[in-house]
N, C-alpha and C positions, 0 to 999 in steps of 0.2 A: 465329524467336525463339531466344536462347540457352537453352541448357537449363538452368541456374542459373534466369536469372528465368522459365523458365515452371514450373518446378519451386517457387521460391518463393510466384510468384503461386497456384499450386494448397493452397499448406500455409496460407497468408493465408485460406481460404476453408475448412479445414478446424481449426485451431489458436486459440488464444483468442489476441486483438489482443496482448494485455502478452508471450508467450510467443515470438510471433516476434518484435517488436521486441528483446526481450532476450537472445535464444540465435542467431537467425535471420539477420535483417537485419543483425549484425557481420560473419557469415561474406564471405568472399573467393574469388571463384572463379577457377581456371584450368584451365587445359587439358594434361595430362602424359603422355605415350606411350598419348594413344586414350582414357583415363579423365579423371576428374573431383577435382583436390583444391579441397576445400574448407579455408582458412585460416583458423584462426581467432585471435580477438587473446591469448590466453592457455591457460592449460590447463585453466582454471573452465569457459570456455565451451566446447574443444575435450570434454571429458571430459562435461558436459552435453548436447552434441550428440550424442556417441561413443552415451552410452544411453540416450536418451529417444528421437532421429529420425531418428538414420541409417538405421535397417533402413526408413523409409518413405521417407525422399529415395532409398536405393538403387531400390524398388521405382518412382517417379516417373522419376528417372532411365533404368532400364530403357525404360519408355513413350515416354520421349519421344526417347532415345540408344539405339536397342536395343546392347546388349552391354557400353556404360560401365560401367568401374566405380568406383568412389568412395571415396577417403579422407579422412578429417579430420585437421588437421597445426595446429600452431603457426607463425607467422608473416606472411607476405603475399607477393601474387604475385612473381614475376622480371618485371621487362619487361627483355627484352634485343633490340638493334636485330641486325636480320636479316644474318646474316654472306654473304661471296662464295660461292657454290655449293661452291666448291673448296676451303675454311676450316669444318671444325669449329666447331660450337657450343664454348663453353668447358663445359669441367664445373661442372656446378650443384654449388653447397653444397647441404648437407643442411636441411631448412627451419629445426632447430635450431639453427643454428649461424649464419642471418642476422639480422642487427641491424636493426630495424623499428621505427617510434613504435612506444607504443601504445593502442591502440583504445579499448581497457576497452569494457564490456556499459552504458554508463547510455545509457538511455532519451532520445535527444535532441528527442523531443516534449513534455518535461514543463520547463517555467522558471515564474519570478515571475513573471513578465507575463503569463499565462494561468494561475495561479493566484487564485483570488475568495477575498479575504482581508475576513473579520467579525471580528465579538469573539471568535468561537470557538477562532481559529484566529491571530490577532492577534500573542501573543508566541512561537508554533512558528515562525512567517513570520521575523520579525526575528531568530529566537538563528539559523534555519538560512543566512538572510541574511550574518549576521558570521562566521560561520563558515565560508563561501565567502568572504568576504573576506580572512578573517586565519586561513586552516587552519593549526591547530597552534597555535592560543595556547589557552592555562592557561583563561581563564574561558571557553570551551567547548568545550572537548576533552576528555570524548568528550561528543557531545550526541546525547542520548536522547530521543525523539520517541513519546510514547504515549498511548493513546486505542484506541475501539471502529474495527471492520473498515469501511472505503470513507469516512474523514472526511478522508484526506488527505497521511496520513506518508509514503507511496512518493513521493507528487508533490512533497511539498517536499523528500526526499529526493536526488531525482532534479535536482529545482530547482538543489540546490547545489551536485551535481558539475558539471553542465554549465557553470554558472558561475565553477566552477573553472577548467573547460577554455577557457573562455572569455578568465579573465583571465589564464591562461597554458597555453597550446595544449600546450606539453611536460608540462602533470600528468599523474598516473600514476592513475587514479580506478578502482579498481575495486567494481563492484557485485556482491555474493552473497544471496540468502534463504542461513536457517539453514540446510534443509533441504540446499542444496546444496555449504556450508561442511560438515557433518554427513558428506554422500555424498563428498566427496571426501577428506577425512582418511580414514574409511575404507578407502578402494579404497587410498587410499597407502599403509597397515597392510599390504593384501592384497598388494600388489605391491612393498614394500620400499622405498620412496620418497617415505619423509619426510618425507628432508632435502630433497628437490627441491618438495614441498611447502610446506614452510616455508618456502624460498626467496623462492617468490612473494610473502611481504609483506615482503621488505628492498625489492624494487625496487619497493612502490607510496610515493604520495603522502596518498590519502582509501582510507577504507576506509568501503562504506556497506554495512551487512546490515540486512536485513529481518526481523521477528521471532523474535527473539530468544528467545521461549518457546518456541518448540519446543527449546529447546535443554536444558531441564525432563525431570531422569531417566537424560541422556544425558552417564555423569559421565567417559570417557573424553574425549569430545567438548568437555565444560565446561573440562577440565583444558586440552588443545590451545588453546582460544581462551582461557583465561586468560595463559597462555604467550605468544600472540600479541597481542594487547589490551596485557600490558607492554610487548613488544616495539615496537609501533605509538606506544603513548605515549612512552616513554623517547625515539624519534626524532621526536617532536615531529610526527609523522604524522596528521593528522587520521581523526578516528573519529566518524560517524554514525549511529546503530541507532535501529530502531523497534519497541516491543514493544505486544502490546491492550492490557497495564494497568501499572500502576506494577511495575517491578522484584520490589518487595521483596514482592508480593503471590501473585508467580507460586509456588507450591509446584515444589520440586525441582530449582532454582538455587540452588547452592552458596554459603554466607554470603561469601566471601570477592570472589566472582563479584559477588555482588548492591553488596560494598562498592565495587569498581571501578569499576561504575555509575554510582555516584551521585560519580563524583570531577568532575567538570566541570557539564552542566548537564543538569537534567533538563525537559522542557515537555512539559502536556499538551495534546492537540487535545481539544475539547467539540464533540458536532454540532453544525449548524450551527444559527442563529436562524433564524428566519422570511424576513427582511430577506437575510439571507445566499444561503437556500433559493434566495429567486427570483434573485438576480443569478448564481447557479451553473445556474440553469434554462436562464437570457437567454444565458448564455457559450457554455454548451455546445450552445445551438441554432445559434449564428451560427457557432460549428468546424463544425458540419455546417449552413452554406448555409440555415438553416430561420430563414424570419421567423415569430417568435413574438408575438401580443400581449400586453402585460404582464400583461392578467386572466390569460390563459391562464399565464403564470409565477407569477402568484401563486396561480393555483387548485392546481396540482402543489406550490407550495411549502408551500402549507396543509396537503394532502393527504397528502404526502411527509415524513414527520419525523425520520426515522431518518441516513440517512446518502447519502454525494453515488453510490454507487451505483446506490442505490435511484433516486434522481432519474437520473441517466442511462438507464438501465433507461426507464422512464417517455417522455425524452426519444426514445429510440433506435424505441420501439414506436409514437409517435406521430408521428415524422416520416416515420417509413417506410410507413405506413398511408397518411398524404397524400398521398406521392409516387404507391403504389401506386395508389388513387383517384381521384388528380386531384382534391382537394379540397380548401379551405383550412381552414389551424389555428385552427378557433373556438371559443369555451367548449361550446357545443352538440358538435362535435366530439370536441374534448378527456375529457367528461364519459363518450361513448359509450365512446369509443376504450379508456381508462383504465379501466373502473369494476371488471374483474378485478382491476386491479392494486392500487386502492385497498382492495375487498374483503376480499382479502389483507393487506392492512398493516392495516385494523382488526383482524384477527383476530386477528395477530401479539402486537401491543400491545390488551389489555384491561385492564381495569379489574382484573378478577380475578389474571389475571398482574401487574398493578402491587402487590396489597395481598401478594400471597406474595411475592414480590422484597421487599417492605419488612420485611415482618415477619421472614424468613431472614434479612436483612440485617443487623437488630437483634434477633437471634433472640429472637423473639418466635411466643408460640400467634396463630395468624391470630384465632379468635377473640376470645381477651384484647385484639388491637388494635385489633376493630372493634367490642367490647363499649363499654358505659358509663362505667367508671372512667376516671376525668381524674387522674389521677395523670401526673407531667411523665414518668415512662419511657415511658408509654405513648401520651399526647395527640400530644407529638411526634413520633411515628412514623405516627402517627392522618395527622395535618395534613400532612406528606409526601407521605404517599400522597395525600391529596387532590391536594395541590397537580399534583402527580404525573400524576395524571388528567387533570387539568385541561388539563397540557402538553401531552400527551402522547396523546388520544384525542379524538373529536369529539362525547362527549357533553354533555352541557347540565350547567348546577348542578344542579337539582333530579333527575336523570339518575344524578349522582354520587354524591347524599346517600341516595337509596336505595339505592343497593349501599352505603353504611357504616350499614348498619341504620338507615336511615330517618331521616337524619335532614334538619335544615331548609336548602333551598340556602342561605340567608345565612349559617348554620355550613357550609360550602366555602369559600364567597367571604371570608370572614376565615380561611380554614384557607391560603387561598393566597396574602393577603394578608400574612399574619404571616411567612410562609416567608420569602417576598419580600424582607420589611423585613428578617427578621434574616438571611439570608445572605449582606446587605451589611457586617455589622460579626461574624459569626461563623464563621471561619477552617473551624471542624471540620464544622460545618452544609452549608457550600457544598462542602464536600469531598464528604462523603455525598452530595449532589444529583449531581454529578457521575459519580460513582461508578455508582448507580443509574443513572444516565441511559444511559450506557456498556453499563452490564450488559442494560438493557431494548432498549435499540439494538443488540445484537448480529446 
């Protein structure tokens, strides 16, 4: 075996799945007077590699090449046909200096077609859609994708660069998290290389970064991607980002930052429904080879309410217990295999965690909103949390109504019935629900 893929193969077994694909699996290997260059497509990912894994690819490298040594470079291999014994090689350009596609880091396991689109997630699907189709037009550009952690922004994300590439192989798509947009303006301060910094976004096409709150605090930082975000726009560049929660809510994002924002379009992801839960269940069994019966997807989706993580998670512990076993995936199974996990998730979300989450929310004394007084500031926060519970944990009505001091399940079941009806005709109400829901799903 070569020493690249046995070296890979070892970091796949050691590193989380999303972190080879994205830093890992772009790299390029060849072979250069006895040592190891690794290429990579840009200098996002050369400069990612450089400090997060080369000191352990070296060490792998040693094991398995004893004495290789190893660089990381921009560009891609040389193939050059084998000259006459009695004929020099030509001299190599320098990797800098060769003209190569390029690569870009997006994740090409992630498209629409294995993406399970609900209501949840309904109008994120379609704006990241057109936006693959027609990057760089006005009505959305830049498009902002946000919602609670594991509902799905990286993958539609991911979705739409690939589908850029798709409908024109020469796009320029590069993916960054903030954190690494962050570390690399830095090191370029450190080492005087700005302007070769900035360079990098004349020659892209999509620009797709990943949560963007971390960028909250960090006002050199704000300023550079402000600078660049105009730049991006002005050339009609398309721009993707995904943040946990509405822009404007994040503390420590510059008013002017938060207005650039909101210039194109903004959509958010909601967990998923119920109905959604199990077809994300059923999907991601069959990627992993695992016949599931549908009880068995809808007992996880019940189970499961928070976010498509959590269900993977679930999926990943249960099929791999099967296989281990030798046993088939049955509710009796499933119930054993799972009940830590479920455990866990009641604990997560309680009832009591719902009524402070509500009251904070509407700063409100917890007890003023579990007391008596029907007063509309209070009832309606009262009936939230109900409703809230109700979604949201697997206790009963009457279960419910004595944690709000006692009262009758029929006052539940019209607490969540009311919600219901009016968050179909009240804009600010379904906001809140949302909001909440986000916040408890964390």
């Amino acid at each position: 075996m070569h020493v690249w893929p046995a070296c890979l193969q070892r970091l796949e077994t050691e590193l989380p799945q999303d972190e080879v694909s994205m830093w890992l699996k772009p790299l390029q290997a060849d072979r250069r007077d006895g040592g190891l260059v690794l290429y990579a497509p840009n200098a996002f990912v050369r400069d990612e590699v450089q400090s997060r894994f080369l000191e352990r690819i070296r060490e792998l490298v040693r094991h398995f090449d004893d004495g290789a040594e190893v660089v990381v470079d921009i560009g891609a291999p040389r193939r050059i046909a084998a000259a006459p014994a009695n004929q020099a090689l030509p001299a190599r350009p320098a990797p800098a200096a060769v003209v190569e596609p390029f690569h870009g880091n997006v994740d090409p396991h992630y498209s629409f077609d294995n993406f399970v689109e609900g209501r949840s997630n309904q109008l994120a699907r379609a704006a990241a859609w057109h936006a693959a189709q027609k990057p760089g037009e006005r009505t959305h550009n830049p498009l902002l994708l946000y919602g609670g952690t594991g509902l799905g922004k990286t993958h539609l994300m991911f979705a739409a660069g690939n589908e850029m590439r798709r409908l024109n192989p020469a796009a320029r798509v590069l993916y960054l998290r903030s954190n690494t947009f962050y570390d690399a303006f830095f090191r370029s301060l450190q080492e005087k290389t700005t302007d070769q910094f900035k360079r990098q976004f004349q020659k892209i096409d999509a620009l797709l970064i990943d949560d963007i709150q971390f960028f909250a605090g960090k006002d050199r930082t704000q300023e550079e991607f402000f600078h660049t975000f105009n730049a991006l726009f002005e050339g009609r560049q398309q721009i993707i980002m995904t943040c946990d929660r509405y822009p404007r809510e994040v503390d420590g994002l510059e008013p002017r930052l938060k207005s650039r924002l909101g210039w194109g379009l903004s959509v958010a992801i909601d967990p998923p429904d119920f109905e959604t839960r199990a077809q994300i269940v059923l999907s991601k069994a069959r990627e992993r080879g695992a016949v599931l019966p549908d009880e068995v997807a809808q007992l996880i989706a019940k189970k499961m309410r928070s976010n498509v993580r959590e269900l993977e998670g679930a999926i990943n512990k249960l099929t791999a217990q099967a296989g281990l076993l030798g046993r088939p995936v049955t509710m009796e199974f499933a119930q054993e295999t799972l009940r830590d996990l479920w455990r866990a998730q009641q604990q997560a979300i309680s009832i009591a965690n719902i009524q402070k989450a509500v009251a904070d929310y509407y700063g409100l004394q917890l007890r003023e909103m579990l007391g008596k007084k029907r007063t509309r500031s209070l009832a309606r926060p009262r009936q939230v949390a109900m409703a809230l519970a109700k979604e949201l944990t697997e206790h009963s009505l009457p279960e419910i109504g004595v944690a709000f001091d006692g009262r009758d399940h029929t006052t539940v079941l019209h607490a969540c019935r009311q919600i219901r009806t009016l968050m179909e005709s009240d804009g600010n109400l379904h906001e809140d629900w949302d909001k909440l829901i986000r916040k408890l799903s964390e």
